[in-house]
Steps between C-alpha positions, in 0.01 A plus 500: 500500500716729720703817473723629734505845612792667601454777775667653800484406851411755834378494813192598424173305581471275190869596380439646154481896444696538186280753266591303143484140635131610663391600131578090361416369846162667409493417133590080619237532761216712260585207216460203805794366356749246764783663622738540775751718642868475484620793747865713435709755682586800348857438401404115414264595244778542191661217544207280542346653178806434322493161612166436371589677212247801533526812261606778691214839471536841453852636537656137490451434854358172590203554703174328626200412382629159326301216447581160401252338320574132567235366271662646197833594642482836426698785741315873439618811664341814512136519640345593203676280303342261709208621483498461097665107552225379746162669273727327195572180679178435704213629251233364667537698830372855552713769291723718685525714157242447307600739217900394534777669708457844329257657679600322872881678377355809444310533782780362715738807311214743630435361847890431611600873414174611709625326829914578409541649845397145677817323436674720659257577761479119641881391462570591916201369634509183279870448606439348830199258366802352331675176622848519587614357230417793313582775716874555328376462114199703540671791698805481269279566195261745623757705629656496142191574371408754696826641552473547889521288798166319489377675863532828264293380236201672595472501854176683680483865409393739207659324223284178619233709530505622105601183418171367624302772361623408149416133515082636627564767186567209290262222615205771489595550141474123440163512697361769301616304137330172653156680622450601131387133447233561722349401888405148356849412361792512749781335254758649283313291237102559615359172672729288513821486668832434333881525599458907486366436832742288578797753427304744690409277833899358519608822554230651762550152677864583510432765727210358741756249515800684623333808668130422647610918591543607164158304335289631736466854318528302188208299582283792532578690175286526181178367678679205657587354116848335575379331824213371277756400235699315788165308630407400144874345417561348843354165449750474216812599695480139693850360549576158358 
């Protein structure tokens, strides 16, 4: 038994950073299901999708996570999607959603919205972790995106500034929802952790990964909570 994960190369230590892929690299690695790693540059990703014959996600663009599941030939985009194939496929391994996809999509719908400014925040800095390769496709579409040149796409000053206070405004408002479960319970779901966490940790590890500068306050906010959250996931973000 073996799926293949598709993901995107750097030069960072240990290669991956990619905020979606971490969430199934997580889930593959919580379930202790085989797997390995199939990495893609930016503008290779469609056409190798297409070639595999991957459903493109959310706005028809063909993205990553995909995973092949060569045991039952299966191809699944979309991390939660994923998420919902591997507790369906593999019943006997520990449940990323125990109640079904509805509540790990709502939560996701609350949480994303919470951290909106990050995207935006972490496209320069994460533009020279990038190989090469990459360097054309990923400026071309961020500047589209953003409508600037990338350097202008935040750069240090006041508009980073509130940009950063937003995302602390947000993640103490996710804080203060998840302390209502009480000291003893530190999940979205209580005791036990699930792919909430998961959604949560791939996008904190995002930016310890590209900007060791910009975690560092991070790190210290709401009692210390996300670098907890990043501790308790790490054994599961293990490259294979």
């Amino acid at each position: 038994m073996t799926i293949t994960l598709y993901d995107i190369p750097s030069t960072v230590p240990g290669s991956a950073f990619s905020p979606n892929v971490f969430k199934t690299r997580m889930a593959l690695n919580y379930k202790g299901l085989s797997h390995k790693t199939e990495w893609v540059e930016f503008p290779n990703i469609a056409p190798r999708m297409k070639e595999l014959g991957a459903s493109p996600t959310e706005g028809m663009q063909y993205t990553v996570p995909v995973i092949h599941d060569h045991s039952t030939g299966k191809i699944i985009s979309d991390s939660l999607d994923i998420a919902q194939y591997l507790d369906e496929t593999y019943p006997d391994t520990p449940r990323l959603l125990p109640s079904g996809p509805g509540i790990a999509a709502i939560f996701e719908s609350f949480f994303l919205p919470s951290i909106m400014p990050l995207p935006k925040l972490m496209q320069l800095p994460e533009f020279p972790k990038l190989n090469p390769a990459s360097h054309a496709f990923f400026r071309k579409s961020r500047e589209e995106w953003g409508k600037c040149k990338l350097e202008d796409l935040l750069p240090p000053g006041p508009e980073r500034e509130k940009c950063w206070l937003k995302v602390k405004q947000g993640l103490d408002k996710v804080a203060g929802l998840l302390d209502k479960n009480g000291k003893d319970k530190p999940f979205v779901l209580g005791e036990q952790i699930t792919y909430a966490e998961f959604i949560m940790a791939g996008w904190l590890v995002w930016v310890k990964i590209i900007s060791e500068e910009d975690w560092a306050p991070i790190s210290t906010w709401n009692d210390g909570r996300w670098e907890k959250l990043l501790q308790m996931t790490e054994k599961y973000r293990t490259i294979c």
